[in-house]
Chimera marker file (.cmm) of the C-alpha trace (Angstrom):
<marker_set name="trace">
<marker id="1" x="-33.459" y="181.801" z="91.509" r="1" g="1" b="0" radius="0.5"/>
<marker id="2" x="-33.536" y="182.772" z="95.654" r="1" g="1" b="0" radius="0.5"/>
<marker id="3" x="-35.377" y="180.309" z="97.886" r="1" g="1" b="0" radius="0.5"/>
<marker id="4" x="-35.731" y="181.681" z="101.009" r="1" g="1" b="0" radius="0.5"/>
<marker id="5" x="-38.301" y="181.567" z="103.978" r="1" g="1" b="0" radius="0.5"/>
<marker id="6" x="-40.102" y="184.550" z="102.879" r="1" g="1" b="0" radius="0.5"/>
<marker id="7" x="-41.274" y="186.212" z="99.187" r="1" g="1" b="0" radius="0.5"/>
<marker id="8" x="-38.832" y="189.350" z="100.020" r="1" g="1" b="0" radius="0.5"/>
<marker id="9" x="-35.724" y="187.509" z="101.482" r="1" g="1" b="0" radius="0.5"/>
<marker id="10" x="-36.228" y="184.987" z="97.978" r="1" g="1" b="0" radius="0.5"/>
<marker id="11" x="-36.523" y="188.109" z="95.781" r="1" g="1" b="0" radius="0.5"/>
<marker id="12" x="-33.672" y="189.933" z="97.356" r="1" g="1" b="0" radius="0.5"/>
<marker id="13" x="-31.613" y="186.273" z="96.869" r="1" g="1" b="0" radius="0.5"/>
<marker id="14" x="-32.698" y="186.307" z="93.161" r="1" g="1" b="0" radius="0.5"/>
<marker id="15" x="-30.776" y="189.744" z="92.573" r="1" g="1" b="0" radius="0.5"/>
<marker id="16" x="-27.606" y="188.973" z="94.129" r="1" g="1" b="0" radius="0.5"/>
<marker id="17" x="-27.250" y="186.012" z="91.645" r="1" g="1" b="0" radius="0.5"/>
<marker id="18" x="-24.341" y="186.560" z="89.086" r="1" g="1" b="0" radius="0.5"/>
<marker id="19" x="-24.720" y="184.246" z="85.558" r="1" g="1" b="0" radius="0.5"/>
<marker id="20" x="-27.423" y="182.467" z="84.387" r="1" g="1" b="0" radius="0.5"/>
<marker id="21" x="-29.044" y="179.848" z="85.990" r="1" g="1" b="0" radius="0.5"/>
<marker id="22" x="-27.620" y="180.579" z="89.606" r="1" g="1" b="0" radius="0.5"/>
<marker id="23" x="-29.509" y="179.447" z="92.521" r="1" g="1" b="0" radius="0.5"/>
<marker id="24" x="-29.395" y="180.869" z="95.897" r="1" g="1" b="0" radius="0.5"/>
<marker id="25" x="-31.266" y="179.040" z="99.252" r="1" g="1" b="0" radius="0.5"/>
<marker id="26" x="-31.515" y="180.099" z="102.453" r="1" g="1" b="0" radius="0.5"/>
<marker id="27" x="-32.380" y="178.456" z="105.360" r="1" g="1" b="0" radius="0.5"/>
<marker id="28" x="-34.355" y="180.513" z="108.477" r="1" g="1" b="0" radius="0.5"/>
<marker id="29" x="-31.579" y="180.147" z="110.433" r="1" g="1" b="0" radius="0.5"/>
<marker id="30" x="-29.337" y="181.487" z="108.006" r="1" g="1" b="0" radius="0.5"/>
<marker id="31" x="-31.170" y="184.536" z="106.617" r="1" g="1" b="0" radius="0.5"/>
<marker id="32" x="-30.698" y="186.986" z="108.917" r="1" g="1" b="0" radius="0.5"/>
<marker id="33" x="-27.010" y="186.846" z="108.888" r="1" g="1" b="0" radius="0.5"/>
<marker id="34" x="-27.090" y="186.621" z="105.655" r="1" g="1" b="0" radius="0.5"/>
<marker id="35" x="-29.100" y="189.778" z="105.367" r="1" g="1" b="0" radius="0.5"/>
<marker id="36" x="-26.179" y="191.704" z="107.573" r="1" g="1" b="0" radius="0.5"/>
<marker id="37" x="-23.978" y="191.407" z="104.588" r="1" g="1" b="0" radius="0.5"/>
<marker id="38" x="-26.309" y="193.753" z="102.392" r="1" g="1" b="0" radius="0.5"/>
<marker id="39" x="-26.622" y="197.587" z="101.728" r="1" g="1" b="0" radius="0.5"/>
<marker id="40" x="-30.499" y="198.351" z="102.722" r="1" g="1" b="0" radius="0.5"/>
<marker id="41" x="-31.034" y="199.348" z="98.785" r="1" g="1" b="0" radius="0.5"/>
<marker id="42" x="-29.891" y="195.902" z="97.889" r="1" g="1" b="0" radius="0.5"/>
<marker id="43" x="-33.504" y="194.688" z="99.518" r="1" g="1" b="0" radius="0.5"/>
<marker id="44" x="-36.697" y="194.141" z="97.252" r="1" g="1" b="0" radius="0.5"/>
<marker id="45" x="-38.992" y="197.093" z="97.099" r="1" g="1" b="0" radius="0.5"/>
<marker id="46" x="-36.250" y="199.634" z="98.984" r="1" g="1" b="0" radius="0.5"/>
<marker id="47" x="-35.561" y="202.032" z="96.123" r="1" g="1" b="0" radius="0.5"/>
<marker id="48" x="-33.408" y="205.074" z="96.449" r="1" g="1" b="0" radius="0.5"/>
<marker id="49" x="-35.888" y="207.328" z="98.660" r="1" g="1" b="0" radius="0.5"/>
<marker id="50" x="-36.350" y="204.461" z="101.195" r="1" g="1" b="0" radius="0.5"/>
<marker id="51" x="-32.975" y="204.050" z="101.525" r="1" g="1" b="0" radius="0.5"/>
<marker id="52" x="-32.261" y="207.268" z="102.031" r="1" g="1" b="0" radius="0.5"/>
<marker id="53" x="-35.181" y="207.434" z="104.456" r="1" g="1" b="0" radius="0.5"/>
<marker id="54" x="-33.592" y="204.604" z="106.293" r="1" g="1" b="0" radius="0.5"/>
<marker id="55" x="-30.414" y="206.240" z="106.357" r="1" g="1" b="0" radius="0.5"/>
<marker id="56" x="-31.375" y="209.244" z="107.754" r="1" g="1" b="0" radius="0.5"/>
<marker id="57" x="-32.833" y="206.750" z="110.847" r="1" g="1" b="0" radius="0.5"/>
<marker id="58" x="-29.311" y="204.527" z="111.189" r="1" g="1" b="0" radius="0.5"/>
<marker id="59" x="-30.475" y="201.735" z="108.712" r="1" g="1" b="0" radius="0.5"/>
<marker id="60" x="-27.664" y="200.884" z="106.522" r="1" g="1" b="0" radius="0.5"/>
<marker id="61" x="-26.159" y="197.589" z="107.193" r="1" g="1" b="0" radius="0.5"/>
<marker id="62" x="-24.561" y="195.265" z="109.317" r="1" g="1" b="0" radius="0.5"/>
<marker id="63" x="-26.649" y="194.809" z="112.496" r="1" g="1" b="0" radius="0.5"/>
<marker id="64" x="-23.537" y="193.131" z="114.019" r="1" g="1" b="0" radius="0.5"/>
<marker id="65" x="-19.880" y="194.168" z="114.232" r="1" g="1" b="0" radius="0.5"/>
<marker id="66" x="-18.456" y="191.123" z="113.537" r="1" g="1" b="0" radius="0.5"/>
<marker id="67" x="-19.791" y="191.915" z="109.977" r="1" g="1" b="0" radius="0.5"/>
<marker id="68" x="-18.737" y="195.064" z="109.877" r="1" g="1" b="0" radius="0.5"/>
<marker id="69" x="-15.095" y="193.708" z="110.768" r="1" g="1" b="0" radius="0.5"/>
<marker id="70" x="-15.344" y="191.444" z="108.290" r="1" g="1" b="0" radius="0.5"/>
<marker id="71" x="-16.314" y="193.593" z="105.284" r="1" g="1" b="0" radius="0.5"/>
<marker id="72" x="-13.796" y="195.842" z="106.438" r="1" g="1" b="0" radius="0.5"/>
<marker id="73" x="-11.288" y="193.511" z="105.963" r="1" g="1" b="0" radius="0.5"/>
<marker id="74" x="-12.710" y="192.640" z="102.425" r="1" g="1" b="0" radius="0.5"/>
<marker id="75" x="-12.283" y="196.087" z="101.206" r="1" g="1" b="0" radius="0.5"/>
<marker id="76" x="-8.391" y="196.305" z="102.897" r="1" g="1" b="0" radius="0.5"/>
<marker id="77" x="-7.617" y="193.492" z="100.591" r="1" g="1" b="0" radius="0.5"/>
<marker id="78" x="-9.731" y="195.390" z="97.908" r="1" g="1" b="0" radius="0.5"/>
<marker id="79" x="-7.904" y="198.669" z="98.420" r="1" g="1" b="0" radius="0.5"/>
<marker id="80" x="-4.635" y="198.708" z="100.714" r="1" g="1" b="0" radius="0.5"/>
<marker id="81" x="-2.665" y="198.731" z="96.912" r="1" g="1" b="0" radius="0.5"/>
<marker id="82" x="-3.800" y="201.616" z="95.882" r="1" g="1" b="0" radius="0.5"/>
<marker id="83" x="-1.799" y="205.235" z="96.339" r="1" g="1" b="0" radius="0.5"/>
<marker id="84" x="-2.909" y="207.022" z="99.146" r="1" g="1" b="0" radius="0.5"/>
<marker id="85" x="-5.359" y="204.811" z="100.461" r="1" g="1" b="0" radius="0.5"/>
<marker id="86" x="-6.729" y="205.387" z="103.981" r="1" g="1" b="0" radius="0.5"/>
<marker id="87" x="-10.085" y="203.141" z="105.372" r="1" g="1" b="0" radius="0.5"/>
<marker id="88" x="-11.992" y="203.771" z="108.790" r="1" g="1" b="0" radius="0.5"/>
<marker id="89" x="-14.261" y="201.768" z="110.281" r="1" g="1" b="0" radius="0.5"/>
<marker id="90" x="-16.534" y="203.882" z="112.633" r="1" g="1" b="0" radius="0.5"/>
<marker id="91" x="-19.391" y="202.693" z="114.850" r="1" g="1" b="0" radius="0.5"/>
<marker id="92" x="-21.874" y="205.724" z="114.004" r="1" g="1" b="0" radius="0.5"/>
<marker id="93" x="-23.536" y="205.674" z="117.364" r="1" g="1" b="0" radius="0.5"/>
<marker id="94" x="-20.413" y="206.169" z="119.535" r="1" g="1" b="0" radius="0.5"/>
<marker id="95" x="-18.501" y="207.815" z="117.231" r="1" g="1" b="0" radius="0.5"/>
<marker id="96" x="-15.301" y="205.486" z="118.063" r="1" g="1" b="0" radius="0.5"/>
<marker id="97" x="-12.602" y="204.301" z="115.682" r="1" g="1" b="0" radius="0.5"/>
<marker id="98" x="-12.976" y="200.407" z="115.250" r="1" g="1" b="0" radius="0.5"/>
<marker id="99" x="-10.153" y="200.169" z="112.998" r="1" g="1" b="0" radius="0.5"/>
<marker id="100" x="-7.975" y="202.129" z="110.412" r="1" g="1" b="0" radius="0.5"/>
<marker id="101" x="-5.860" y="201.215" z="107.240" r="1" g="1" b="0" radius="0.5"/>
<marker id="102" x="-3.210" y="202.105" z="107.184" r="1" g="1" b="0" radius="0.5"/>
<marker id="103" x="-3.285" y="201.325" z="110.892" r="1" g="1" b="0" radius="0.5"/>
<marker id="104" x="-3.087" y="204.219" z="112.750" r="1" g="1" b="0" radius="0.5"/>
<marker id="105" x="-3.501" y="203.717" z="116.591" r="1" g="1" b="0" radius="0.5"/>
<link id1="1" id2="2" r="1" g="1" b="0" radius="0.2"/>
<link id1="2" id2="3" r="1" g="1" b="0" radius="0.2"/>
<link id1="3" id2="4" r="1" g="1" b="0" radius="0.2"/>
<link id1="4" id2="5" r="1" g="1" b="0" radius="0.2"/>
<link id1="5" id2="6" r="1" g="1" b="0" radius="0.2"/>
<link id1="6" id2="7" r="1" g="1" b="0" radius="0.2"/>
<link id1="7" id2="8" r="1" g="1" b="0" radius="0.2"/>
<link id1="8" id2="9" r="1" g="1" b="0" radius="0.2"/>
<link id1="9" id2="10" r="1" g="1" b="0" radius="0.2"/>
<link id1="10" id2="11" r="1" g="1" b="0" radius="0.2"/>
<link id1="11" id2="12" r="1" g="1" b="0" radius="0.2"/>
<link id1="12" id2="13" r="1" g="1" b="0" radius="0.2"/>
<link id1="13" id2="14" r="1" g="1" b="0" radius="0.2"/>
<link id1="14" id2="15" r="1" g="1" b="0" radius="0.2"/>
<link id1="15" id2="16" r="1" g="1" b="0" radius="0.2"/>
<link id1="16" id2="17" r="1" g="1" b="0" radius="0.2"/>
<link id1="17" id2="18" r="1" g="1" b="0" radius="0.2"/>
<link id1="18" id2="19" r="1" g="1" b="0" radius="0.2"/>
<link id1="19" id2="20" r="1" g="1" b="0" radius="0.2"/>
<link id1="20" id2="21" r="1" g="1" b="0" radius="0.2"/>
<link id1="21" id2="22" r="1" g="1" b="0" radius="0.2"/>
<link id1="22" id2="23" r="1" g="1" b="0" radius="0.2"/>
<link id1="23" id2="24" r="1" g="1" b="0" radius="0.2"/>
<link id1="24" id2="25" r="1" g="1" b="0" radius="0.2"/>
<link id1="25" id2="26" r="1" g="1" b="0" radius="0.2"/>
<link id1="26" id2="27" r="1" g="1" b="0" radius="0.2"/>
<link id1="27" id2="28" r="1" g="1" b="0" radius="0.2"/>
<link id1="28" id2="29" r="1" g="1" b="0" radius="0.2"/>
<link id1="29" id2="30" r="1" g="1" b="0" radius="0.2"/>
<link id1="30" id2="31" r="1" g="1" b="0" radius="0.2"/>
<link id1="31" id2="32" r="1" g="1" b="0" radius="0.2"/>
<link id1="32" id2="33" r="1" g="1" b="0" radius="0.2"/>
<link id1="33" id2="34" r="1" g="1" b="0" radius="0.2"/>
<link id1="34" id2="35" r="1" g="1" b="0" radius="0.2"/>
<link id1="35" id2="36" r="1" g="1" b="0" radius="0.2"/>
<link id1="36" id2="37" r="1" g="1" b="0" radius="0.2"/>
<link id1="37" id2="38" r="1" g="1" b="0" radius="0.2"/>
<link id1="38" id2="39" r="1" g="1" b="0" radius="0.2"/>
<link id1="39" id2="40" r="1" g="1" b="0" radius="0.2"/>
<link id1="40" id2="41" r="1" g="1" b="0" radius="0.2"/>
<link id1="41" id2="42" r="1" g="1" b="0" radius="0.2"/>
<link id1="42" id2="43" r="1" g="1" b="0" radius="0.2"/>
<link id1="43" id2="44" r="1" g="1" b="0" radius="0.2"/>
<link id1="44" id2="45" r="1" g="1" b="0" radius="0.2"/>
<link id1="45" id2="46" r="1" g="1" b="0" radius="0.2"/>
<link id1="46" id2="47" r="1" g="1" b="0" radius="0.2"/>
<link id1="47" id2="48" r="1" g="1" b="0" radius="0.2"/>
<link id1="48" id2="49" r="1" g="1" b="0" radius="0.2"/>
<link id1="49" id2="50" r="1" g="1" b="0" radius="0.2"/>
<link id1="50" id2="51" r="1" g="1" b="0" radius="0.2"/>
<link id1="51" id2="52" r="1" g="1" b="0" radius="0.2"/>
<link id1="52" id2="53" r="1" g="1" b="0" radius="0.2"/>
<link id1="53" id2="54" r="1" g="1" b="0" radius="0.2"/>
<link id1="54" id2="55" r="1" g="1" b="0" radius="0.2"/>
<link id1="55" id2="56" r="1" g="1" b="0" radius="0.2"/>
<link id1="56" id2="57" r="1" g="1" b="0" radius="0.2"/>
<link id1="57" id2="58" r="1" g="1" b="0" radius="0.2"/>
<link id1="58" id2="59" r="1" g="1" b="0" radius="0.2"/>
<link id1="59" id2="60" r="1" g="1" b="0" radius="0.2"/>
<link id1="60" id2="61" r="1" g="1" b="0" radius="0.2"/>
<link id1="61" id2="62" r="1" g="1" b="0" radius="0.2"/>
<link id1="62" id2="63" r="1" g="1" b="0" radius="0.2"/>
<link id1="63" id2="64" r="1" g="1" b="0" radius="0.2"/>
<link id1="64" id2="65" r="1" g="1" b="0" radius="0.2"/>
<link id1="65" id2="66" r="1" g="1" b="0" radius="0.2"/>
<link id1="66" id2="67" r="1" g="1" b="0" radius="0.2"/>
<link id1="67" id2="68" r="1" g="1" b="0" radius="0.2"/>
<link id1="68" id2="69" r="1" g="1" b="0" radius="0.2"/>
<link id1="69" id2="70" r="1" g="1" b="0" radius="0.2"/>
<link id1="70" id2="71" r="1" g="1" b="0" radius="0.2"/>
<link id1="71" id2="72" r="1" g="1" b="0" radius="0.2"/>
<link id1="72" id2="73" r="1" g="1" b="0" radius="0.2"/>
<link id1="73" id2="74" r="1" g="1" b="0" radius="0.2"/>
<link id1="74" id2="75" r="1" g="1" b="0" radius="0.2"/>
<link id1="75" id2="76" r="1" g="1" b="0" radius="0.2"/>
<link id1="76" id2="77" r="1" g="1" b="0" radius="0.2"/>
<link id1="77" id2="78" r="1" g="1" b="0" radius="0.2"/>
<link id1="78" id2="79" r="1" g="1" b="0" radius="0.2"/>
<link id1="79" id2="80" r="1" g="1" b="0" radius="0.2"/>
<link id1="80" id2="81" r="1" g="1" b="0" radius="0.2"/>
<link id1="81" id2="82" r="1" g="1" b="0" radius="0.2"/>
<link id1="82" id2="83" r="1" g="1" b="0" radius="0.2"/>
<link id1="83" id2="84" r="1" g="1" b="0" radius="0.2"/>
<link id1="84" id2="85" r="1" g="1" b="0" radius="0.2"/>
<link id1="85" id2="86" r="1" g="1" b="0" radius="0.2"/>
<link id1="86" id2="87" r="1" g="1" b="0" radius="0.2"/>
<link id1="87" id2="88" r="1" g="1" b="0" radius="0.2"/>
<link id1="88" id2="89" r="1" g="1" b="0" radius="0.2"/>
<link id1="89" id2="90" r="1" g="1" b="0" radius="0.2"/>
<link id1="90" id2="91" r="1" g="1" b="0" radius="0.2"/>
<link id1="91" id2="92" r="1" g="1" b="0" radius="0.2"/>
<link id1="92" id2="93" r="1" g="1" b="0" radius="0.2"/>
<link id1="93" id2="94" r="1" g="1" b="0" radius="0.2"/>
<link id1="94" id2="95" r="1" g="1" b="0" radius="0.2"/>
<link id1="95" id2="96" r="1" g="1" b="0" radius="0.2"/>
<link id1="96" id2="97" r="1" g="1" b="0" radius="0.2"/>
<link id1="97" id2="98" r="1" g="1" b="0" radius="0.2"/>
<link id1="98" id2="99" r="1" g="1" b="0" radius="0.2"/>
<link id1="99" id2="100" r="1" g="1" b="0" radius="0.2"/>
<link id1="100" id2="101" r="1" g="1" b="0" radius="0.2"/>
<link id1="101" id2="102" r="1" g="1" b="0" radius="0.2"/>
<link id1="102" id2="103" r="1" g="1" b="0" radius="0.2"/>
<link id1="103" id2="104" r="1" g="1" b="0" radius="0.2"/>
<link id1="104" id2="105" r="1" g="1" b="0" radius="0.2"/>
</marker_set>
């Protein structure tokens, strides 16, 4: 179940639930950085053609880089193991490196 301030931030809650009987509240103050942490198709009602649509326009995720650091880090845990490996964080506006894995500046 997602309790949240509004009927699309509670839906979107519901679906991130793993198991039965899961609950999931948020807070106003806590939804919108909550919210960074999700692909734009993991929100109720975007389907594939929205997101798509919102890609094409810059939509995708993380509206702050601290969450984009963070993630980043997630998936170097997830896949530094593995043969041949290379991550690149990249703020899409600039263009600019943020950070590499292996590290490579």
């Amino acid at each position: 179940m997602g309790i949240a301030p509004t009927i699309m931030v509670a839906a979107t809650a519901c679906a991130q639930i793993t198991g039965p009987g899961g609950v999931l509240v948020l807070a106003p103050e806590q939804v919108a950085d909550w919210l960074d942490t999700l692909l734009v198709e993991a929100l109720h009602g975007i389907g594939p053609r929205q997101a798509a649509v919102r890609r094409d326009y810059g939509i995708r995720w993380w509206g702050r880089q601290e969450v984009a650091q963070d993630e980043f880090r997630r998936w170097v845990g997830d896949y530094q193991s593995m043969p041949g490996a290379r991550l690149s964080l990249t703020d899409e506006e600039s263009g600019d490196v943020l950070a590499t894995c292996p590290d490579e500046r």
